[in-house]
C-alpha positions in Angstrom: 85.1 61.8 130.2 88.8 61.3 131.2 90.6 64.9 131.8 88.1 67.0 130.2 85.5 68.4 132.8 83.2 69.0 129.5 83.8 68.7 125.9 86.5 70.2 123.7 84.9 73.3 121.2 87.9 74.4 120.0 91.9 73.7 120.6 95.0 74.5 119.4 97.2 72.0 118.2 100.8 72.2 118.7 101.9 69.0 119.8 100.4 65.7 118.0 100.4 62.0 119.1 99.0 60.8 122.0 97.5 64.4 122.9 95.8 65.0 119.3 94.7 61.6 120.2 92.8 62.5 123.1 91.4 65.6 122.0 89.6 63.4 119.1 87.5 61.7 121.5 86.8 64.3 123.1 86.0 67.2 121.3 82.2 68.4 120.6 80.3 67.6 117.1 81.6 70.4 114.5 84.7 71.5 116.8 87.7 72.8 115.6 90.8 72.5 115.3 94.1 74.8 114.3 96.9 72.8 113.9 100.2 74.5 113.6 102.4 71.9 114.6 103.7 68.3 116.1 106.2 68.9 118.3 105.6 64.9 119.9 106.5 64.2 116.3 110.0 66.0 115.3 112.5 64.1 116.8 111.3 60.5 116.3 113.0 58.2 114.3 109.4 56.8 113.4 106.3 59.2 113.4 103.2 58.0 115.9 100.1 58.0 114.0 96.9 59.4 114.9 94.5 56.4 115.9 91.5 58.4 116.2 90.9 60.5 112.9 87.3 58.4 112.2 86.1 60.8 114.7 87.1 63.7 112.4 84.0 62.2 110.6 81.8 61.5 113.3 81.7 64.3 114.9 81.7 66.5 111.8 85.0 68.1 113.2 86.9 71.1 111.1 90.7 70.7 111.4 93.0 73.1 109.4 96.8 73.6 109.1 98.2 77.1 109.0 101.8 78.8 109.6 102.5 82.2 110.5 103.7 83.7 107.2 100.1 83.4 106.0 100.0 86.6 108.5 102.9 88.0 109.3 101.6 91.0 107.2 99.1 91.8 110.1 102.2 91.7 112.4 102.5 95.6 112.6 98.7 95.7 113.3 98.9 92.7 115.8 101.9 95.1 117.2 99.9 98.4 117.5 97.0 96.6 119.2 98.4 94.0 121.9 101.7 96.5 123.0 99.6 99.2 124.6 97.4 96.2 126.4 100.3 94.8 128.0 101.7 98.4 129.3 98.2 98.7 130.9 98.6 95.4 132.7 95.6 93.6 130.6 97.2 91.0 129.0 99.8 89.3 131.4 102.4 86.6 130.6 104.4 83.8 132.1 108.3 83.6 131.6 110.0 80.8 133.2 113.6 82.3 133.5 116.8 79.9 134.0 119.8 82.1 134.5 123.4 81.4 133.1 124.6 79.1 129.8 124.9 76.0 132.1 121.3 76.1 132.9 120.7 75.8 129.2 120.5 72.1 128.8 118.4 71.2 131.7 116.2 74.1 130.8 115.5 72.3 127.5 115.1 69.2 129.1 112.2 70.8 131.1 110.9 72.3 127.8 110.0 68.9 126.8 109.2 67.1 129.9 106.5 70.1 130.9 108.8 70.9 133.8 108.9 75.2 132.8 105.5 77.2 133.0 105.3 79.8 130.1 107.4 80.9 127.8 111.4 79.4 129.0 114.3 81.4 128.9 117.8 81.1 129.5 119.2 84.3 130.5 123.1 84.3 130.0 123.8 88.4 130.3 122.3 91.0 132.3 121.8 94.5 129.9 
């Protein structure tokens, strides 16, 4: 079953290519999938296409495209809700920090090569 211990019920796509490839085959009859980007896509001078979209059929799988203004209204309520569960320590995140301007370029480089965990920052002041 390749890297997937079991089968795929729902994922997030953000990244396209060879990954929204994989997760074709391998996600469950009547999955779904969010897509809200390509980022394997952006750059290139000519766009990889998706081999694997007869499974989209076969499997019955619902795939949808959405960007955040469609709800950036509930952004206050999103606000009000996760802020106090991350002063009590429930929800936790990961920030890969790479201090000063010159550490800017390789830290991108890492972005893209899955070198950083979380979300990557480049501090260049102290407040």
């Amino acid at each position: 079953m390749g890297y997937f211990p079991e089968v795929i019920d729902i994922y997030f796509e953000n990244v396209g290519g060879k990954m929204l490839d994989a997760v074709l085959l391998n996600i469950r009859a009547h999955g779904r999938i969010a897509a809200c980007g390509l980022i394997s896509q952006y750059n290139l001078d000519k766009p990889e296409g998706v081999h694997n979209l007869m499974h989209l059929i076969y499997k019955r799988i619902r795939m949808e495209g959405f960007v955040v203004f469609d709800y950036f209204h509930l952004y206050p309520k999103f606000l009000e809700f996760v802020l106090p569960q991350i002063a009590e320590g429930k929800i936790a995140y990961l920030e890969d920090i790479a201090e000063g301007l010159k550490s800017g370029p390789s830290a991108l480089v890492g972005l893209f090569s899955g070198l950083n965990v979380g979300k990557q920052v480049v501090l260049v002041a102290q407040e």
